[in-house]
C-alpha positions as CSV (number, residue, x, y, z in Angstrom):
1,X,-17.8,44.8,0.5
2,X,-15.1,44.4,-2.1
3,X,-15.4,46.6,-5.8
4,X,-14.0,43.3,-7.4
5,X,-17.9,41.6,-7.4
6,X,-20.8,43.8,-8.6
7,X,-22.5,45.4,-5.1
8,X,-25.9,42.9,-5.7
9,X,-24.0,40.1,-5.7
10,X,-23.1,37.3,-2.9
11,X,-20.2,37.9,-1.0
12,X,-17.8,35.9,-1.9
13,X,-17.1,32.6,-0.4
14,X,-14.4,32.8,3.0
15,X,-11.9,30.1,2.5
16,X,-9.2,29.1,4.6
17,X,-6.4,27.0,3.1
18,X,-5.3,24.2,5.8
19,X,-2.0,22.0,5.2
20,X,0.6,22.3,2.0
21,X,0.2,18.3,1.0
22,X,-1.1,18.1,-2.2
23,X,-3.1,20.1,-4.8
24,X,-4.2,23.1,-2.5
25,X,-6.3,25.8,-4.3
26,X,-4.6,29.0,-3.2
27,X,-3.4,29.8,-7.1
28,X,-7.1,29.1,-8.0
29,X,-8.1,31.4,-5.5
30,X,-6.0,34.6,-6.5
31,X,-8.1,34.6,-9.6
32,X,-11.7,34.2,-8.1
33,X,-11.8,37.4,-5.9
34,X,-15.5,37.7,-6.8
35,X,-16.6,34.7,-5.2
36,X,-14.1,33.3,-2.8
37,X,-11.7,35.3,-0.5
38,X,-8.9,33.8,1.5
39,X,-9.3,34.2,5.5
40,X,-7.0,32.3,7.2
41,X,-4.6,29.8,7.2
42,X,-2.9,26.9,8.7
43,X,0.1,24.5,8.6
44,X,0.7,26.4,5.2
45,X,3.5,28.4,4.0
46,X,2.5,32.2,3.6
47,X,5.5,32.7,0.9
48,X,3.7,30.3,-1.6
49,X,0.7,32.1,-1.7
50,X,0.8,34.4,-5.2
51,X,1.4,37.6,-4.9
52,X,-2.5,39.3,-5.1
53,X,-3.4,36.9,-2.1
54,X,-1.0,38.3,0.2
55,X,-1.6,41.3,2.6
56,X,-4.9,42.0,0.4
57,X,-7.9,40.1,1.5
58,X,-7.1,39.9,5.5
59,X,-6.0,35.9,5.9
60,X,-5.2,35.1,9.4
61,X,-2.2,32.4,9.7
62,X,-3.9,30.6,12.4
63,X,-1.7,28.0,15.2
64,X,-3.6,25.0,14.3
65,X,-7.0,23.5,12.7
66,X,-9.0,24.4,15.7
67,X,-7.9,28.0,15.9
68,X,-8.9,28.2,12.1
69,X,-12.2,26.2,12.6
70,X,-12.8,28.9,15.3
71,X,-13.2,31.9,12.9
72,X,-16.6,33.1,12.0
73,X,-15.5,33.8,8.8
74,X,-14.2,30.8,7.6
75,X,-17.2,29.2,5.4
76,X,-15.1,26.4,3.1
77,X,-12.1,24.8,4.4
78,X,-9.7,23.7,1.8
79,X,-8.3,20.1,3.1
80,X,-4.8,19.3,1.7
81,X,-3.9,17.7,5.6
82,X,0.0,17.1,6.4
83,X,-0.7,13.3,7.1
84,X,-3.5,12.0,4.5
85,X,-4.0,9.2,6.9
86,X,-5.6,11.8,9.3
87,X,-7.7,14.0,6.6
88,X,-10.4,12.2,7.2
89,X,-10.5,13.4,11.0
90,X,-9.8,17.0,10.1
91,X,-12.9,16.5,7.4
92,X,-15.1,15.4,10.4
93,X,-14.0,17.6,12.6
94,X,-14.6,21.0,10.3
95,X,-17.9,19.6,9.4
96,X,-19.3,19.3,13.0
97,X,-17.9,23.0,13.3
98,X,-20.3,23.7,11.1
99,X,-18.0,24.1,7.7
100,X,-18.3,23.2,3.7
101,X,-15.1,20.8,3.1
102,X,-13.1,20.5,-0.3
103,X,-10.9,18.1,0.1
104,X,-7.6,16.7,-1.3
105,X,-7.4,12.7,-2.7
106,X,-8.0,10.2,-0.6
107,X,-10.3,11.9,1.8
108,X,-10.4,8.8,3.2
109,X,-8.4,5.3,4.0
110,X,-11.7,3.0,4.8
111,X,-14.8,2.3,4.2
112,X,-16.0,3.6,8.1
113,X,-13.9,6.7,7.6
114,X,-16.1,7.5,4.6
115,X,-19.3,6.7,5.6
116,X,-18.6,9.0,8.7
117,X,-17.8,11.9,6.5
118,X,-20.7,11.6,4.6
119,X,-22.9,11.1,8.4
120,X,-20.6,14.4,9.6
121,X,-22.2,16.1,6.5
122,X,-25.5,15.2,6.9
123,X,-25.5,16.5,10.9
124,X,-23.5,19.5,11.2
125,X,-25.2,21.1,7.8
126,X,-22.0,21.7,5.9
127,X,-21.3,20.4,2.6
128,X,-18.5,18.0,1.7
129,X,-16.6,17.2,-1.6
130,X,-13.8,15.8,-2.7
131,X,-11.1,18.0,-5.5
132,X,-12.9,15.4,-7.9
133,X,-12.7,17.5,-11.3
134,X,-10.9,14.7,-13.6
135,X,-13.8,14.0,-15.6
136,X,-15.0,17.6,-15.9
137,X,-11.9,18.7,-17.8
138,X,-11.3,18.7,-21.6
139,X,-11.2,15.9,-23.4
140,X,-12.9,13.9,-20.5
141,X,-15.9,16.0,-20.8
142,X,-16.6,15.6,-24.4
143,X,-15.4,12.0,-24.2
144,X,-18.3,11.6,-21.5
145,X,-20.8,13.6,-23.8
146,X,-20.1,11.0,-26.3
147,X,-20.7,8.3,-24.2
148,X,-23.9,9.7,-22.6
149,X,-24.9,10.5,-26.4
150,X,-25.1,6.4,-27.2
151,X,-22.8,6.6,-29.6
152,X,-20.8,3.9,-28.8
153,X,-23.7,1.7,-27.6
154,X,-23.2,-0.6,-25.1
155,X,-19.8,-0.1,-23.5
156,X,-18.1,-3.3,-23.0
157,X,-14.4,-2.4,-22.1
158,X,-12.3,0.7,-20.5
159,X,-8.3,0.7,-20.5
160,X,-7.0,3.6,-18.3
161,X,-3.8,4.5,-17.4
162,X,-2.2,7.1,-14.7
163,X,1.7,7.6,-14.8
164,X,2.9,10.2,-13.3
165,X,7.3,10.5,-13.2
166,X,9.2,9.5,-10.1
167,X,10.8,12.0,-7.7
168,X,12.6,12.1,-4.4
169,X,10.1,13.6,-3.0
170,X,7.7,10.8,-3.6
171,X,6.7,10.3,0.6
172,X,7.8,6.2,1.5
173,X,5.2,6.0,3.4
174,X,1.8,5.9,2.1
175,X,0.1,7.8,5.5
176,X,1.9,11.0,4.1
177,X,0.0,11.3,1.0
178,X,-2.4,8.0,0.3
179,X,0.2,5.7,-1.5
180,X,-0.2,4.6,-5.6
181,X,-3.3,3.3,-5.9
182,X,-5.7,5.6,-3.3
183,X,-3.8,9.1,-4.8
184,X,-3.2,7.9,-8.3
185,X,-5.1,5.0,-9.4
186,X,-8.1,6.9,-8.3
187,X,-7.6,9.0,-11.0
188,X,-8.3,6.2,-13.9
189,X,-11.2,5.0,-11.1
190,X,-12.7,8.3,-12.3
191,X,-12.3,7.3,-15.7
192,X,-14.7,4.5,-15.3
193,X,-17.0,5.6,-13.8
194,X,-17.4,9.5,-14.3
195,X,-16.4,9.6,-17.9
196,X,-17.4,6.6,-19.3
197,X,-20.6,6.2,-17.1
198,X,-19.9,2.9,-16.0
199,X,-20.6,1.5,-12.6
200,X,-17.7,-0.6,-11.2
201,X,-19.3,-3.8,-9.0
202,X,-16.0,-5.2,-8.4
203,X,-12.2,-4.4,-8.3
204,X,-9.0,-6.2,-7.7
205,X,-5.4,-4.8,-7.2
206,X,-1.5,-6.0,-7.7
207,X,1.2,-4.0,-7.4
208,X,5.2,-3.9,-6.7
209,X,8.2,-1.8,-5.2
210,X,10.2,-2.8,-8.0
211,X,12.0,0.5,-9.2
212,X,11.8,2.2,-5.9
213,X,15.4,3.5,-5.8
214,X,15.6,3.7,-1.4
215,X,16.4,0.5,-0.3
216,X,13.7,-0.7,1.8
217,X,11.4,2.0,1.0
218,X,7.5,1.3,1.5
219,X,6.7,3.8,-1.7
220,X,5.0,1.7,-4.6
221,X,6.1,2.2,-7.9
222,X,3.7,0.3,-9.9
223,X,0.1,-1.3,-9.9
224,X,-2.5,-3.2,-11.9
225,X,-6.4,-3.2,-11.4
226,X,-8.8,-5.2,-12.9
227,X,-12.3,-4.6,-12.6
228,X,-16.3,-5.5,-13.1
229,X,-18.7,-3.2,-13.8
230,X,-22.9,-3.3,-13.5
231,X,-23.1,-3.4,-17.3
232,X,-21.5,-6.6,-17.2
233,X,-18.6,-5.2,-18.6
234,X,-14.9,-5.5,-17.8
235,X,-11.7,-2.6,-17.1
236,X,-8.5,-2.4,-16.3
237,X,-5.9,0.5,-14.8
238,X,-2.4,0.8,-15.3
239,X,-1.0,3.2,-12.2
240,X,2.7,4.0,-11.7
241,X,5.6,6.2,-11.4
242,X,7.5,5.7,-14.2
243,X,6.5,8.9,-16.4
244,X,10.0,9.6,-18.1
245,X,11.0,13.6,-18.3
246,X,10.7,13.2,-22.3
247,X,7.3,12.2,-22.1
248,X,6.6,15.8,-22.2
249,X,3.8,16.1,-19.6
250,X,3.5,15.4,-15.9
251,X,0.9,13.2,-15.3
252,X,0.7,11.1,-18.7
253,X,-2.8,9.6,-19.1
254,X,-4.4,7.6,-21.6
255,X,-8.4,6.6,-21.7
256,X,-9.6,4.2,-24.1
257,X,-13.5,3.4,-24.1
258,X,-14.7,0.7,-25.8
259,X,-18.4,-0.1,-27.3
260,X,-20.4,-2.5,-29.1
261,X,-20.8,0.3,-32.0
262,X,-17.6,2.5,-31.4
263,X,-14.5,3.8,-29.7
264,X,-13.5,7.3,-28.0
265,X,-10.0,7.3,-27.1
266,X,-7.4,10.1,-25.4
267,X,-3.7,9.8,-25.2
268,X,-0.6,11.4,-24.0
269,X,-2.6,13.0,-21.6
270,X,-5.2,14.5,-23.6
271,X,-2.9,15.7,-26.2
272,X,-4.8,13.0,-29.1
273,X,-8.3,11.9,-29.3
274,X,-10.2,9.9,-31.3
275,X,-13.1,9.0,-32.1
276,X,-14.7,5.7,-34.3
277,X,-18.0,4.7,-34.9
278,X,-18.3,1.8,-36.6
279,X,-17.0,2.2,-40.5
280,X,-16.3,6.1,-39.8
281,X,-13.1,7.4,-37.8
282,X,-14.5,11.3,-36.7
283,X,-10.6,11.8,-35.8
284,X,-10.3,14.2,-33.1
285,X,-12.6,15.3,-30.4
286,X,-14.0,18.9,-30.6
287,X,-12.4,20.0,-27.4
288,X,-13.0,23.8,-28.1
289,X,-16.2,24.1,-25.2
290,X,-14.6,25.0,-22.0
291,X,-14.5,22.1,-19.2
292,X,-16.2,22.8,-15.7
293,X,-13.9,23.6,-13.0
294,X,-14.9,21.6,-10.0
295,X,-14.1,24.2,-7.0
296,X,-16.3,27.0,-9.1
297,X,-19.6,24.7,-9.3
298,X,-19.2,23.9,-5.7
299,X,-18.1,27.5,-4.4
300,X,-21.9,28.4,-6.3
301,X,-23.5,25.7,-4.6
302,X,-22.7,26.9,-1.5
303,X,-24.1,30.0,-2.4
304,X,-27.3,28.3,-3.5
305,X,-26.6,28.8,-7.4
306,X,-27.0,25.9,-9.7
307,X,-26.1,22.0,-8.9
308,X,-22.9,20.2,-9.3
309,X,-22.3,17.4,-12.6
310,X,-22.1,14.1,-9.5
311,X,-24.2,13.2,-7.0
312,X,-22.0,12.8,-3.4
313,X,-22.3,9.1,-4.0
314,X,-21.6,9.0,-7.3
315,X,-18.3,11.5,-6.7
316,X,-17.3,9.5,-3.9
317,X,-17.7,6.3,-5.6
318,X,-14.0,5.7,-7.2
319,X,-12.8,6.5,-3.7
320,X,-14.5,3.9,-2.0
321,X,-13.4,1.1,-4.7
322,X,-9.7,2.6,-4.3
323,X,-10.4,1.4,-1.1
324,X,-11.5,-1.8,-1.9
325,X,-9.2,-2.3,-3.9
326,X,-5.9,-1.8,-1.9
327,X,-7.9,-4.6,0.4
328,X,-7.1,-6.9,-1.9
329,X,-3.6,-6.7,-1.9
């Protein structure tokens, strides 16, 4: 047993890392050697692993998913799959192997795909999430306190947006990495319902390739959605690519909720809050606590130590109206 984790402890967590296509935890990992340990690997690059995960905790580079799904020691397999279109396969196919899944946005393209993740789950005894942290972060964390605390009474309105700044790299077709609104949009989908508590009931999505600089290309560049929620409530999301370099941070978010006794807003992506109840402006949040990181609550979990904030519905919830929502269009 490793000296890193005190002798009475769990053993730490085996994680394999499979596919490069998207937020993959490995740099998460070199810093959690008391709970999780890398153990193999597939359709990933060893050279960007960091440094303290290479050569130290035994990873095999395995051929292929099935070779990695094949070793014993494999407990949690990271999902970041080449082709998004097929994660939700790989997801079902780990968890009939008898796995815990963390997986990259959109775990899923449909509706069926979703629900058969969720039956995979339930049958082969594994657990599954999504790398569904947005809400659990500062400010959305204390922005969702206040909510939860009544402050602003009955919310009534959400405006989100999600811009994140065109590249080259940006895949033109949407089975590569889940398109605008299922990898982006989902984002702000979060917002609504994970940080300002609100159930959506119905959704509705427009969007364009205006701006897309390869002729031809299937990328989207910007989209609207408007949406219900069970409150009787309305919200809308702004997703694009149009983040400019000056902006000043990559993924530029802004997260207005609106009540029927207050506001609570965050802009620039979390760099200003806000908060008003109704003659007093609080000014900014309190943002000091630190947020909950998402892979630690489920890596105890697995380990049968405390719960995790959502509810497998309730996570998977913005992903399924992503879904509906692209069937609009």
């Amino acid at each position: 047993m490793s000296t890193e984790h005190a002798s009475d402890g769990p053993e730490p967590v085996g994680v394999a890392l499979y596919g490069a296509n998207g937020h993959q935890i490995h740099a998460l990992l070199a810093t959690r050697r008391a709970t999780a340990r890398l153990v193999a690997v597939a359709e990933f690059p060893p050279e960007r692993l960091p440094p303290g995960l290479r050569g130290r905790d035994g990873a095999r580079a395995c051929r292929d998913l099935d070779e990695l799904l094949a070793d014993p020691r494999v407990e949690l397999v990271s999902l970041c799959s080449p082709r998004r279109r097929d994660q939700a396969r790989d997801a079902i196919r780990a968890l009939r192997a008898g796995k815990h899944v963390y997986a990259e946005k959109p775990c899923a393209f449909s509706e069926p795909e979703l629900d058969a993740i969720l039956a995979a789950a339930r049958e082969g005894g594994g657990m599954f999430r999504e790398m569904a942290g947005t809400a659990f972060a500062q400010p959305y964390l204390e922005m969702r306190r206040v909510v939860r605390s009544g402050a602003l009474g009955r919310v009534i309105q959400v405006v989100a947006e999600k811009s994140y700044p065109w590249h080259d790299g940006r895949p033109q077709d949407e089975d590569i990495d889940g398109g605008l609104v299922r990898q982006c949009a989902i984002h702000a989908l979060r917002f609504v319902e994970h940080v300002a508590g609100e159930r959506i009931t119905s959704a509705s999505a427009i969007e364009t390739r205006a701006g897309n600089p390869v002729p031809g290309g299937g990328s989207r560049v910007a989209a609207c959605l408007m949406l219900g929620l069970a409150s009787g409530g309305v919200a809308s999301i702004a997703a694009n690519y149009l983040n400019p370099e000056g902006a000043g941070v990559w993924g530029y978010e802004t997260l207005r909720i609106l009540g029927d006794q207050g506001m609570v807003e965050s802009a620039q992506g979390g760099a200003r809050t806000r908060l008003v109840v109704g003659g007093r402006d609080f000014g900014p949040l309190d943002v000091t606590r630190p947020g909950i990181e998402y892979l630690d609550a489920f890596i105890a979990r697995i380990r049968g130590r405390g719960d995790l904030p959502l509810t497998s519905e309730e996570e998977l919830s913005p992903t399924r109206w992503a879904i509906r929502a692209k069937q609009t269009l």
